[in-house]
N, C-alpha and C positions, 0 to 999 in steps of 0.2 A: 453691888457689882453690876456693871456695863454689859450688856447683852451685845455685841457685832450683829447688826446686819448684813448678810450677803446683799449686795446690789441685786434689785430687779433684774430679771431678767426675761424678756418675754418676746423673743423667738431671734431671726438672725436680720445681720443690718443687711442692710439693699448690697453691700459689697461682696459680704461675703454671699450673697444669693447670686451673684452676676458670677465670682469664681466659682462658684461649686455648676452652673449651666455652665462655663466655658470647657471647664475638666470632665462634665458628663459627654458633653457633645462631641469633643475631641475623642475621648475612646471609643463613644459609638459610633464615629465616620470610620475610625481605622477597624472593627470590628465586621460595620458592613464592607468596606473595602476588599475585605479579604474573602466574607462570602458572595461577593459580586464576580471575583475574579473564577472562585471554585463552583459559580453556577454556569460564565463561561465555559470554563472547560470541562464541564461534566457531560459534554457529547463526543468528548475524544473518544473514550474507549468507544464508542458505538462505530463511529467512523474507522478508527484501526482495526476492530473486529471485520467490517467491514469488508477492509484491501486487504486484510491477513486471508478471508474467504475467498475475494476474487484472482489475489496472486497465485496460491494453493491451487483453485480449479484449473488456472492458464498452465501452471509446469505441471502437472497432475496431465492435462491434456498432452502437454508438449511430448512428457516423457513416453508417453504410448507410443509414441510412434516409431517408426522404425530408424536405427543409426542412419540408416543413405539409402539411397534410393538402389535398385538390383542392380550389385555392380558387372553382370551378362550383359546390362545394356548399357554398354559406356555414351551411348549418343544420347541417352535418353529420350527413346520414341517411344517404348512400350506404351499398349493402352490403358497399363495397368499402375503406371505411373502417377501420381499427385499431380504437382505442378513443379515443370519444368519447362521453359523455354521453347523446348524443341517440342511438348504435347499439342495435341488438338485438341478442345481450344486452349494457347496457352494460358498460364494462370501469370498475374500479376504481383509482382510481391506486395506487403502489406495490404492486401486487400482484401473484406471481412466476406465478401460474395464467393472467393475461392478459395476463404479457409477451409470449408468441409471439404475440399477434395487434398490437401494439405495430408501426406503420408509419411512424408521422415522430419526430424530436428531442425533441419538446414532450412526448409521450407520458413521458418519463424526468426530467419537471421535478420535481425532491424525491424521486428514487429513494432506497431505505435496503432495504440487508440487512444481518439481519445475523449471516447465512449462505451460507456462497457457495453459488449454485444455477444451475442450467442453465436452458435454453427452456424448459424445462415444468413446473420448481417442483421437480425432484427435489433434492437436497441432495448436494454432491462431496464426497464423504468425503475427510479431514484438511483441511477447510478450512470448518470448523465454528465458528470463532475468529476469523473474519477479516467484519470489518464492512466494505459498500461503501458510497457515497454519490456522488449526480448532481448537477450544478449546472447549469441550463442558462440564458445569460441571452442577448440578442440583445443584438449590435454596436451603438453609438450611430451620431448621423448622421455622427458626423464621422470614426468608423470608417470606415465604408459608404462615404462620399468617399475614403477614400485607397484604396479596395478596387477604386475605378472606378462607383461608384455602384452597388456589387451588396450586397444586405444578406446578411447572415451570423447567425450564431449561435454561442457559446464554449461549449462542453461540458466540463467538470470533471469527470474521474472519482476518488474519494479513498479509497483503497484502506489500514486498518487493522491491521495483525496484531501482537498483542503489544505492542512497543515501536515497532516498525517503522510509518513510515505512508509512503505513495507517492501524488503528486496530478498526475497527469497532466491535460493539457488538449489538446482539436482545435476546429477548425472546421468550420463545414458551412454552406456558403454558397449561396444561392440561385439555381440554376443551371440 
């Protein structure tokens, strides 16, 4: 009886070594691809975390303040007043030098940085990039009626960095 020989066989032709590189290399472009895009954006959350803190401080700030300024002084002269028009010296809107004398809501209507800055106009280093913006607009009546007839005010604080934007909002109602 005839024995078969299996064909030698002693290892792979040039072909199939060229397909098995082409199909290795292709999965690991599309592999790194993906951890290239997830090392991109793995400073998002740092950046969000970020304007989520700086918007929070701004309405945090805002809402301290008082709904309007004493409405006994409808000319707004008192010395006791923030900034308004008619003060000595008057205060400027959007400007970071007469934020700290800034005492009611109204004071913050069209705020714009766009640099983050403290009370006193100084500048917070690494947050040179990050634009703020104030919306303040007061309650309709039929707000105001569901509130129990107390009027109010919405404060929008919109806080920019990058890619990232954060828009918080509070109230400050008349109390």
């Amino acid at each position: 009886m005839r024995r078969r020989h299996a064909p030698d066989q002693r290892g792979l032709t040039l072909v199939e070594l060229v397909v098995f590189i082409v199909v290795v290399s292709a999965g690991l472009a599309g592999v790194l691809s993906v951890i290239d895009v997830s090392a991109k954006a793995s400073a998002d959350p740092l950046l969000r975390k970020q304007a989520q803190a700086v918007a929070e401080a701004m309405l945090d700030e805002i809402l301290s303040k008082a709904y309007q300024n004493d409405p006994d002084d409808p000319g707004n002269t008192s010395s006791t007043l923030g900034c308004t028009p008619n003060t000595t010296p008057a205060c400027r809107s959007n400007t970071p030098k007469d934020r700290a004398r800034y005492n009611y809501v109204d004071d913050y209507i069209g705020w714009k940085q766009d640099a983050v800055q403290d009370l006193f106009g100084d500048a917070v280093a690494g947050l040179e990039h990050c634009q703020v913006s104030v919306a303040v607009s007061a309650l309709t009546l039929a707000d105001a009626a569901s509130n129990n007839g107390v009027a109010g005010k919405q404060v929008t604080v919109t806080v920019a960095m990058g890619k990232e934007s954060v828009a918080f909002s509070g109230f400050r109602a008349n109390f």
